[in-house]
C-alpha positions in Angstrom: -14.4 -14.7 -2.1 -10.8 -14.0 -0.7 -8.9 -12.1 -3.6 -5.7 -10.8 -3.8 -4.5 -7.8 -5.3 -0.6 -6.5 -5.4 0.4 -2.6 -6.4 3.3 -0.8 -6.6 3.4 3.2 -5.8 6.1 5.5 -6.3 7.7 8.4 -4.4 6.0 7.1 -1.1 7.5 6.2 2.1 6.7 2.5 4.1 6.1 5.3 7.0 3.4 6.7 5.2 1.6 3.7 3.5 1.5 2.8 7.6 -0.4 6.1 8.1 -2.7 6.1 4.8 -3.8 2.2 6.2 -4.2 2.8 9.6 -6.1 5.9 8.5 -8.4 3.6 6.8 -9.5 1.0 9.5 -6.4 -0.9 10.0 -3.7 -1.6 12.7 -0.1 -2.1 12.3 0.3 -6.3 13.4 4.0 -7.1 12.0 7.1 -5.2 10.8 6.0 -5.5 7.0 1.9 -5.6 8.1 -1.5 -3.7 8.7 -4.4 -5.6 8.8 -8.5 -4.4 9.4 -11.4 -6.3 9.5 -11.3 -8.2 6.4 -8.4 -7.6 4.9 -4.6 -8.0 5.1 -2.0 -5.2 3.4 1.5 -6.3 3.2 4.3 -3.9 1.8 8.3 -4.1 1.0 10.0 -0.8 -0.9 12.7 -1.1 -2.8 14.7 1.9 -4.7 14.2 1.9 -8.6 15.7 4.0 -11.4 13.7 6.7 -13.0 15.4 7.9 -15.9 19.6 8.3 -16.5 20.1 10.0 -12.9 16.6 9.7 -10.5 16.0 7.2 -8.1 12.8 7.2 -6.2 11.3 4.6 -3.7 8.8 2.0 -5.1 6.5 0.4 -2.2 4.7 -2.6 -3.2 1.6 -3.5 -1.5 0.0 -6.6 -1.4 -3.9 -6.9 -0.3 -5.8 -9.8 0.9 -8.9 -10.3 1.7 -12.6 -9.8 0.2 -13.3 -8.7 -2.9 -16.1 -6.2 -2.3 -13.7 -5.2 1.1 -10.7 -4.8 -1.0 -11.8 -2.8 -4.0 -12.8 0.1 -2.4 -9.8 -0.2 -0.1 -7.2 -0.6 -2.9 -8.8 2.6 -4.4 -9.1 5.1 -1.4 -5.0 4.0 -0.7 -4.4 5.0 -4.4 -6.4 7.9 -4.1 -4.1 9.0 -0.7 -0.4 7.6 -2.3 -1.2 9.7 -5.4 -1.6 13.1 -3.8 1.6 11.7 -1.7 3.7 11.7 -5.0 3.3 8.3 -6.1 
């Protein structure tokens, strides 16, 4: 069943969401895109406000694809963008 699931993480670079996804199976096909057998991750970043005078970078992420594929997915990312800083 094709899901989708969208995620924001903070304090992580588009250059390193490219890394952490290509590390996991997938290939760079577009700009804004990675894609691996089965799935599709496409991410924009944006600066946000954290408190009266921090900004940090906010990359959201959204994945397509199967459910079963994408769960596991989703969660080895996190597990990668979190030691990152996000």
């Amino acid at each position: 069943m094709e899901t989708r699931l969208e995620r924001s993480f903070r304090g992580i670079s588009e250059r390193l969401v490219v890394r952490y996804l290509t590390n996991l199976g997938g290939e760079r096909v577009d700009e804004d895109t990675v894609a691996g057998d089965d799935w599709t991750a496409t991410f924009s970043s944006e600066t946000v406000d954290v408190g009266p005078s921090l900004k940090l970078t906010e990359v959201t992420i959204v994945f397509d694809g199967d459910e079963e594929t994408l769960e596991p997915l989703v969660e080895q990312f996190a597990q990668k963008a979190m030691r990152a800083g996000g």
